[in-house]
C-alpha positions, 0 to 999 in steps of 0.5 A: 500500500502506497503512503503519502504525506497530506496537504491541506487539501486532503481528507479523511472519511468519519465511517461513523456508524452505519452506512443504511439509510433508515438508520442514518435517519435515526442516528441524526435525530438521536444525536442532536436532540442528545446534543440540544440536551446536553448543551441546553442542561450545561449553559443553564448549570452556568446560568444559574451559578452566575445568577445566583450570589449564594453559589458564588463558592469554590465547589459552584466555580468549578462545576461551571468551569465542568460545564463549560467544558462539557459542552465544548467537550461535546461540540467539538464531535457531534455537530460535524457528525450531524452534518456529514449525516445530513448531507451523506458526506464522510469526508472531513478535512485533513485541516479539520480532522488535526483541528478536531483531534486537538479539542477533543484532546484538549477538552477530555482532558480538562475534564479529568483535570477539573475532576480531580481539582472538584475532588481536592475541593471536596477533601478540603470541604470534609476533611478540614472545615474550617479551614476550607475558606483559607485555603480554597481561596479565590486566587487558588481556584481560578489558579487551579483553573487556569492551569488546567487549562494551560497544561492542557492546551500545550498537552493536545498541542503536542500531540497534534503536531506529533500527529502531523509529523506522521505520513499516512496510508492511501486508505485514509477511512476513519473507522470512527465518528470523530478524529480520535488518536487511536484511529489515526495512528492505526492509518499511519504508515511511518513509525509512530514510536515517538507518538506512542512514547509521548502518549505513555508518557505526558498522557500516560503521567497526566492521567495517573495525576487524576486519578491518584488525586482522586483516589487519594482525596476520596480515601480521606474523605470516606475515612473522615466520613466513617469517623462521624458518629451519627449516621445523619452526619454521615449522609449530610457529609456523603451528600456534598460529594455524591454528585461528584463521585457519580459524575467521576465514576460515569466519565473514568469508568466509560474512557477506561473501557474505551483506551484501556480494554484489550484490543483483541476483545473489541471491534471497531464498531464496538469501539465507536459506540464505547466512545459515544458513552463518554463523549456524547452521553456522559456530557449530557448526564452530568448537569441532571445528576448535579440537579438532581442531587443538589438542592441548591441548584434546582433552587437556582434553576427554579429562580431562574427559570420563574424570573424568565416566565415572570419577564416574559409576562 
């Protein structure tokens, strides 16, 4: 098989799903009433922490910054997938498909940082009360912020330009909805050893700090938990951090069914649908489990939506 370098002018083909008709029919009002959802459930989680001085608080920062992040997260796949389908074009740009790897690289790794920054605010919160003004002061939440997504942006950076370094097969079909890495380093035709090395190591380094800050912060909150005598002030306790466990559970356990499964046991069509768990449904989830499961949110989202009714009228 010939290889080459590509231009700007040269494309890729999203394969995505199915090739049917009557299923592509299907799969376009699916994903866009999941992509209205999801962006509708995130801004108003963003509108109502704005909205509302009395979630002007470290945990409500960072669950915005989350939701912001979701809904760029899902932004950045779904509507050039809705798009192909509409018109029954698989073609994506070499341009676009780099553009594309790189937030989507950018933005699911955000998210895991932000994660583990909501799980150390949570450690503070529970483990040392009175302190937790102190020490998740203003200046160190936007810093934390930021960082994240310094880190991250120089991180998806890299391996962008890693990825166009790489010269590729004639056959350039994406067996995929979306440019992921995986995809496209399985078409490469030259060595992809440095690639691979940078992703074991930087993505590899990066992931194990989540998830020990994870583990780390949550192990401490559990034995505090367990330390309180009264089992009312062990649900009180629990009930500040469930929604964030949730969240993490559905958002870790998903990409590590999708990166971290033997290759042997997966298809490539059970590959995609995987990854439409963490990119697609887990984005949408999120803002109804912190609804949910917050009272001060839906208390929020209650002022807020009665304040546009009571406008409107």
């Amino acid at each position: 098989m010939g290889w080459e370098n590509l231009s700007s002018n040269s494309e890729f083909f999203l394969l995505g799903f199915s090739e049917q008709e009557e299923q592509q029919e299907v799969l376009f009002w699916l994903f866009l009433s999941m992509y209205l959802v999801t962006v509708t459930g995130n801004l108003l989680i963003i509108l109502a922490i704005i909205s509302d001085a009395h979630l002007h608080t470290p945990m409500y920062f960072f669950l915005a910054n989350l939701s912001l992040a979701d809904a760029c997260f899902v932004s950045t796949t779904v509507p050039k997938m809705l798009v192909n389908i509409w018109i029954q074009n698989q073609v994506i740009s070499y341009a676009g498909c780099l553009s594309q790897l790189y937030f989507f690289m950018l933005f699911v790794m955000l998210e895991a940082f932000l994660l583990a920054v909501m799980a150390y605010d949570r450690y503070v919160a529970i483990c040392h009360p009175l302190h937790y003004i102190i020490v998740m002061s203003p200046g160190l939440c936007a810093l934390l912020v930021i960082v994240s997504w310094i880190m991250n942006a120089l991180h998806s950076l890299l391996h962008t330009l890693l990825m166009n370094s790489l010269s590729f097969c004639e056959d350039h079909a994406i067996p995929h909805f979306f440019c992921d890495i995986n995809p496209l380093l399985s078409l490469s035709c030259t060595d992809p050893f440095i690639n691979e090395l940078v992703i074991f190591t930087f993505g590899g380094l990066a992931g194990l700090v989540c998830v020990l800050c994870l583990i780390i912060s949550y192990a401490y909150i559990f034995s505090t938990i367990l330390k309180i005598p009264s089992t009312q002030g062990k649900q009180k306790a629990f009930s500040t951090c469930s929604s964030h466990l949730s969240v993490v559970s559905l958002f870790f356990g998903t990409s590590f069914c999708v990166y971290f499964s033997p290759p042997s046991s997966r298809s490539a069509q059970m590959g995609t649908i995987a990854s439409v768990m963490y990119t697609v449904v887990t984005p949408m989830l999120n803002p109804f489990i912190y609804s949910l499961r917050n009272r001060d949110i839906k208390a929020s989202l209650r002022k807020l939506i009665w304040a546009r009714k009571t406008q409107s009228t």
